[in-house]
N, C-alpha and C positions, 0 to 999 in steps of 0.2 A: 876663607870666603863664606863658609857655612855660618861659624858663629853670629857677621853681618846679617844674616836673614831672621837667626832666631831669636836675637835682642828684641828686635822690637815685638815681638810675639811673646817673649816674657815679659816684657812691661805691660803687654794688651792684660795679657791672663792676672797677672799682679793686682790691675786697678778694676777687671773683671770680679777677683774675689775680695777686691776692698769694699766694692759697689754689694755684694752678695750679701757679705756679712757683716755691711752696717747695720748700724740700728732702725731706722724707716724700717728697712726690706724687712725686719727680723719680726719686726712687733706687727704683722699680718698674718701670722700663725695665731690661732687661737690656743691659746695653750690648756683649755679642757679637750680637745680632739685627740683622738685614738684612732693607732692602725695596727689593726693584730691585736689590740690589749696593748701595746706599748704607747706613751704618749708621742703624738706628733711632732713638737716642737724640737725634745733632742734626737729623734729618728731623724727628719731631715736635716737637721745642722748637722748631725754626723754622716749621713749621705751625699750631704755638700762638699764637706770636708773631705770626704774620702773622692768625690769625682774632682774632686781641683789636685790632690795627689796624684790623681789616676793621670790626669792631663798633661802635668807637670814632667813626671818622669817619661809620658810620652813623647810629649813634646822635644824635653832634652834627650832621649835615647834617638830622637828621628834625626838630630844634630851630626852625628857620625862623628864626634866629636873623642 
């Protein structure tokens, strides 16, 4: 009965990080910007990257699965 509810929640998040990290969304970084000294562009696609894992595995551990 669980699995029912979280399908469609992994499909949302799915087409959530397809839409993230297309290209449009991607090339609105300026890629001369600095945070800390590190450049912006792979700071946030790696902080993307890592909150869509973070979601992921929450999401399926909340499954009880």
């Amino acid at each position: 009965m669980q699995t029912r509810r979280v399908q469609p929640r992994l499909l949302a998040l799915f087409f959530a990080a397809l839409m993230a990290l297309n290209y449009p969304l991607l090339s609105l970084w300026s890629p001369q910007a600095t945070v800390f000294g590190l450049p912006l562009f792979p700071t946030a696609l790696f902080g993307l990257w890592a909150l869509l894992i973070a979601a992921l595995a929450w999401l399926l551990e909340r499954s009880g699965d």
